[in-house]
C-alpha positions, 0 to 999 in steps of 0.5 A, spaced: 127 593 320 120 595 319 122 602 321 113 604 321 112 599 326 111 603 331 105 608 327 098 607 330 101 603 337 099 606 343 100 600 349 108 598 349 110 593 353 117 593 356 118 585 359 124 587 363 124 594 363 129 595 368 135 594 365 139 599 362 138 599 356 130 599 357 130 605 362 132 610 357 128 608 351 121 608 356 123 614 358 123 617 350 117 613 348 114 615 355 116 623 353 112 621 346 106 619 348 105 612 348 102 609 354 107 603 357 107 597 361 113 594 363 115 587 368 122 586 371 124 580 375 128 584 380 127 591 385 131 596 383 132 604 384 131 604 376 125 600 376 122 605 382 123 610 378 119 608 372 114 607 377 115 615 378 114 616 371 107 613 372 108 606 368 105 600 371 110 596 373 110 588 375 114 584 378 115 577 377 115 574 369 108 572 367 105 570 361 099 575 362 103 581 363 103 582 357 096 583 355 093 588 352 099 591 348 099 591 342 108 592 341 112 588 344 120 590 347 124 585 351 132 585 352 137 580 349 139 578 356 131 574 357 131 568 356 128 564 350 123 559 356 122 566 359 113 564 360 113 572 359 116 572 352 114 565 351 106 568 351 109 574 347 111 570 341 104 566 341 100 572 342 100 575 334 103 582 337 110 585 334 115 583 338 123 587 338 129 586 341 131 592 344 136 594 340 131 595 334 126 598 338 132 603 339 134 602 331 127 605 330 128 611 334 135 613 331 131 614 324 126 619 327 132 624 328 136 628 322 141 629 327 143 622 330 150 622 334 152 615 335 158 614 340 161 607 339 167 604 342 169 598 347 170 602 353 168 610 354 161 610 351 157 612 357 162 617 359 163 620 353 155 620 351 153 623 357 158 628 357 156 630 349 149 630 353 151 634 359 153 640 353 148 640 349 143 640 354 148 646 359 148 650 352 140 650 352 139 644 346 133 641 347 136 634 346 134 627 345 138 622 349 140 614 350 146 613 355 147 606 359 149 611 366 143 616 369 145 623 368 142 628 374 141 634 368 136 630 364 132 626 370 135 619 368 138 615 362 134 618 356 129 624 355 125 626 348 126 633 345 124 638 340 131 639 336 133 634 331 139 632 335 139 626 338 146 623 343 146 616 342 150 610 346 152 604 340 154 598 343 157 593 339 155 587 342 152 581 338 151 587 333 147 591 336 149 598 333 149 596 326 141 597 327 142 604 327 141 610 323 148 614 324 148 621 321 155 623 325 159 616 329 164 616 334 169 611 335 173 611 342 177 605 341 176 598 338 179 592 344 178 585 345 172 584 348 165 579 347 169 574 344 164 569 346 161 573 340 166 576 336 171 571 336 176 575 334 179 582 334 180 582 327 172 580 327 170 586 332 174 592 327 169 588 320 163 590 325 166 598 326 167 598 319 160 597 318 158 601 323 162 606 319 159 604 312 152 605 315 153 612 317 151 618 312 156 624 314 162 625 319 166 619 323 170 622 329 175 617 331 181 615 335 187 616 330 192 614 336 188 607 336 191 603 331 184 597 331 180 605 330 185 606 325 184 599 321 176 599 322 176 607 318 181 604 312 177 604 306 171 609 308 169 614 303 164 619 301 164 621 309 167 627 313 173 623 317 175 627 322 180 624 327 182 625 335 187 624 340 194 625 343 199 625 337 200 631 332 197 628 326 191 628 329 186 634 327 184 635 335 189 635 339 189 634 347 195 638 349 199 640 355 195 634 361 194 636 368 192 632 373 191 635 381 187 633 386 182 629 382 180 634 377 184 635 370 186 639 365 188 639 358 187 644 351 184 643 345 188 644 339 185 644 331 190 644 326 194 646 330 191 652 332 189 652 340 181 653 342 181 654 349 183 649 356 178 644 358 177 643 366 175 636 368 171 634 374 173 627 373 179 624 373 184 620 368 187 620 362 182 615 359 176 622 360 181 626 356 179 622 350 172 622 352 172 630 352 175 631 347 170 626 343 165 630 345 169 637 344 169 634 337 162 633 336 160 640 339 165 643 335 162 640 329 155 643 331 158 650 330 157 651 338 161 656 342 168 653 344 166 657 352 159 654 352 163 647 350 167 648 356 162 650 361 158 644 360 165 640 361 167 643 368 160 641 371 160 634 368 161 630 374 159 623 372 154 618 369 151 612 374 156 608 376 162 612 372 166 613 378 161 615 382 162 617 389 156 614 393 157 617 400 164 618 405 164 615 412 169 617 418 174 618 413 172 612 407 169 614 401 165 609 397 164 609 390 162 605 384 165 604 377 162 599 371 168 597 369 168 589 367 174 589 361 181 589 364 183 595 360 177 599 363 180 596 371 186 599 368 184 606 367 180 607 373 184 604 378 190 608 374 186 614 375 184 613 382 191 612 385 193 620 381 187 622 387 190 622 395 187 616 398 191 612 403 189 606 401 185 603 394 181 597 395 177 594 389 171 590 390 170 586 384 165 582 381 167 578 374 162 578 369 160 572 364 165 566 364 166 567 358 170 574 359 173 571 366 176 565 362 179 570 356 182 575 360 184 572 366 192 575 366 190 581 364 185 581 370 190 579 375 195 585 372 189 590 371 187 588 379 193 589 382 194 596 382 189 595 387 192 595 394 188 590 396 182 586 390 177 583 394 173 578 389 165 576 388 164 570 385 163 570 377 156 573 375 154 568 369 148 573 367 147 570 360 151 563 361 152 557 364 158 556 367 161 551 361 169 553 362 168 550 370 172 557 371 171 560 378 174 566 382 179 562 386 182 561 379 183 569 379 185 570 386 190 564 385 194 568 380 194 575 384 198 577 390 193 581 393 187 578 392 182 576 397 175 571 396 171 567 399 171 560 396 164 557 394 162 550 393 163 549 386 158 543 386 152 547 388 147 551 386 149 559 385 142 561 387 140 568 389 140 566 396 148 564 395 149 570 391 147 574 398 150 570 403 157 572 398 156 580 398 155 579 405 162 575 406 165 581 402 162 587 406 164 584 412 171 584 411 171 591 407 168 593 413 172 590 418 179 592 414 177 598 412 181 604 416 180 612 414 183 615 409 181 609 404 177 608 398 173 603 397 171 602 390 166 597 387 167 595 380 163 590 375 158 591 370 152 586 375 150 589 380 156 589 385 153 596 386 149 592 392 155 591 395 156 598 395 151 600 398 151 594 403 158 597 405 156 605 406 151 602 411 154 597 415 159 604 416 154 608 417 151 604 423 159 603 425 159 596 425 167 595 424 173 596 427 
């Protein structure tokens, strides 16, 4: 990648600007003085929040949004008979996928911190993030979740540092400029891309060679361990559980949705870390970020103060609102080991009930994982299920929810024609089918928990205000 492309540009076009990975990057480009431009098919919070930066934003995809520009940003999820991307790719001006335009901006920093993993990115951004800002660094920032203490997903500043979420999907974090890589954990996921396991680890250990300085990685997590085996000429630093570790958590309390750990290096203690976030999964997730600020040379106290106020990022377990007893909240776990964890983490609080809303996403991964959803689901009290969001497929696995619902014991779905077109007319009629029957079924003391990487966070809301309007038994 042409790492100059961006010198003399002044007009950026963000066709779907409103995506999560866009958001961010319009923000740090904003913050830097390009004027943007940005078009989005669908009415979101975040797309309203671009506006409130003062980008011009339309909705609807047209060939002629894109004029003027003179750099072109579209994400991977548009598809290639999108008119608006059709025009961009005819108009003569440079055209990048999303996660080179991010690429670009890596290489800007001396001091880039790339967290990668298959689940605990965001979180584990984020908190990183919640630190260095907390501790007075003025930070650059791209997280997939919105973080209250920087305005959002992503944010330019003066120092050399910049936190970076690195998703492996279709190899994206390969075009990136590491200075300093976290690995969380390596799992099967993306098989429709990857194939295999074996696959995913080559990429990480590629992800590891393209690094100029320090690997933090998980030395409890045999896929991690095999990815690092091999890499030389960096600072390898390991994390974990288990006492061959260089950082250590010890000594792991739960109470009352808060948790509590220590911190050990080489063996000698640091100090107690207090989380406002629960499971054992955001143990591992701190103590990453512990690890890069520790490296950072920053004081150990001002590590723990930015973690005691670390309430989560977007959708991470983020509580939308209680009524009459029921709390709501909303996750962004898709794989079966992230439902595991946060479910696992939920039944550790003091709810009466759990009831999970589930949205599965792509057909690929229901397919794939279909057992392990069940099992993961199950810890639920009751699984109540949305149909299957395709987002970038078409449904060549002929896989539906019932297919799930069937295997499990507490799930509950509302069967569609499988004949008919999914239109976003029935997608609605679907989440209105799973709002009334929470909201009918819900009692105090419950929590309601919306999960999936779509936009079951609609749901959410639909349930908060149904409640709201006392409109349940």
């Amino acid at each position: 990648m042409n790492k100059s492309i961006l010198d003399e540009k002044k007009h950026i076009h963000f066709i779907g600007i409103g995506g999560s990975g866009m958001y961010p990057l319009a923000q740090i480009l904003h913050a830097k003085g390009f004027y943007l431009t940005g078009s989005d098919n669908n009415e979101t919070d975040t797309l309203q929040a671009v506006r409130n930066m003062g980008i011009p934003v339309t909705l609807g995809q047209r060939a002629e949004n894109i004029d003027g520009a003179d750099l072109i940003v579209h994400t991977a999820a548009i598809m290639a008979d999108n008119p608006e991307l059709i025009a961009a790719k005819a108009s003569g001006v440079p055209v990048l996928e999303r996660s080179e335009l991010l690429g670009i901006v890596s290489s800007w920093y001396d001091n880039a911190i790339c967290v990668s993993g298959t689940h605990g990115k965001t979180t584990t951004t984020a908190m990183l993030a919640q630190i260095l800002h907390d501790a007075g660094i003025d930070l650059s920032a791209f997280i997939g979740g919105k973080l209250p203490c920087i305005g959002g997903s992503g944010c330019a500043g003066t120092s050399d540092i910049f936190v970076c979420e690195s998703c492996e999907f279709v190899d994206t974090f390969l075009k990136l400029y590491p200075d300093t890589a976290v690995i969380l954990n390596i799992d099967a996921d993306h098989l429709d891309y990857f194939k295999t396991v074996e696959n995913i680890i080559r990429s990480f250990h590629r992800f590891c060679e393209l690094t100029s300085h320090a690997i933090i990685y998980n030395g409890d997590d045999e896929n991690t361990c095999q990815a690092v085996k091999g890499i030389t000429g960096k600072e390898m630093i390991s994390f974990g559980y288990k006492e061959n570790n260089f950082y250590r958590a010890a000594e792991v309390k739960h109470s009352s949705g808060k948790t509590g750990f220590t911190v050990l290096k080489d063996g000698k203690t640091l100090g107690e870390i207090t989380l406002q976030v629960p499971g054992e999964h955001n143990v591992l997730n701190a103590l990453a970020a512990v690890v890069c600020c520790d490296r950072l040379g920053m004081e150990f106290e001002k590590i723990q103060k930015g973690l005691a106020v670390f309430r989560g990022a977007g959708r991470r377990f983020e509580i939308k609102g209680e009524v009459n007893g029921v709390t709501v909240a909303d996750d962004y776990a898709h794989h079966p080991t992230e439902l595991t964890a946060t479910l696992k983490a939920a039944k550790e609080m003091s709810y009466r009930r759990i009831i999970a809303v589930f949205q599965p996403f792509t057909f690929s991964r229901t397919v794939q994982h279909l057992e392990e959803f069940a099992e993961s689901l199950s810890i639920a009290d009751v699984a109540v299920l949305t149909d299957i969001m395709g987002s970038r497929e078409k449904n060549d696995w002929n896989i539906y929810t019932r297919n799930l619902a069937e295997i499990m014991n507490n799930a509950v779905y509302f069967p569609q024609d499988e004949s008919a077109e999914y239109t976003d007319e029935r997608k609605y009629k679907n989440f209105q089918d799973v709002c009334q029957y929470v909201t009918e079924h819900v009692q105090p003391g419950d929590l309601v928990l919306t999960m999936g990487c779509g936009d079951i966070n609609k749901v959410a809301k639909m349930i908060l205000d149904t409640l709201q309007k006392g409109n349940h038994t």
